[in-house]
C-alpha positions in Angstrom: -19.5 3.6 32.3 -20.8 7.0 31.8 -18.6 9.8 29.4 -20.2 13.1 30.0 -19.5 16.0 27.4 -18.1 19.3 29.2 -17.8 20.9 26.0 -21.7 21.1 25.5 -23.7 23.2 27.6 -26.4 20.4 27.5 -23.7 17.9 28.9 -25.2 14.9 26.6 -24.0 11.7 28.0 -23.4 8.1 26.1 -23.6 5.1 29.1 -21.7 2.0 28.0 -21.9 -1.2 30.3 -18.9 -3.5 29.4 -19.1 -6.8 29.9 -16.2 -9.5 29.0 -14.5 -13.0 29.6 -12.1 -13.1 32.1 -11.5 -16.5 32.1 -10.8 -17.3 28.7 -6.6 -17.1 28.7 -5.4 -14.5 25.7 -2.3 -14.6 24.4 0.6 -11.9 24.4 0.6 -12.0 20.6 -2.8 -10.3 20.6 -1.4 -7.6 21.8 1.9 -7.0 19.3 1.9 -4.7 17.2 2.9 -4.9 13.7 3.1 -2.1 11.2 1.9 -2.1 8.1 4.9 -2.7 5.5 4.4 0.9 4.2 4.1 2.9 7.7 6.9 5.4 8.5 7.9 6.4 12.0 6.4 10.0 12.4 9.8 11.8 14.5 7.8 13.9 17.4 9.6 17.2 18.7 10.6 15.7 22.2 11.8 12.8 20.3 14.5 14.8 18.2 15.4 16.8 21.6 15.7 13.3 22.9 17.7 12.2 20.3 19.7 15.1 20.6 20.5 14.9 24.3 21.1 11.0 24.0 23.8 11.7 21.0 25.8 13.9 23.6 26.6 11.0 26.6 
């Protein structure tokens, strides 16, 4: 993989090659995601219009 930077008129580049272990089986609880007990929900803008809208029906 190769991520080129637009922004810079000198275009440096960083080149990655990934490797992993398709094989190995990984289980769908390495993927859950669980809060910490302290987060808060951050309430986007086209969330509330959602939320608005959904209120209505």
């Amino acid at each position: 993989m190769v991520i080129t930077s637009q922004a810079d008129p000198a275009l440096p580049q960083y080149r990655a090659r990934l490797q992993w272990d398709t094989k190995t089986p990984v289980l769908a609880s390495a993927f859950k995601f669980t809060p910490a007990k302290d987060s808060q929900r951050i309430v986007l803008a086209a969330d509330v219009a959602s939320a608005e809208v959904e209120g209505e029906n």
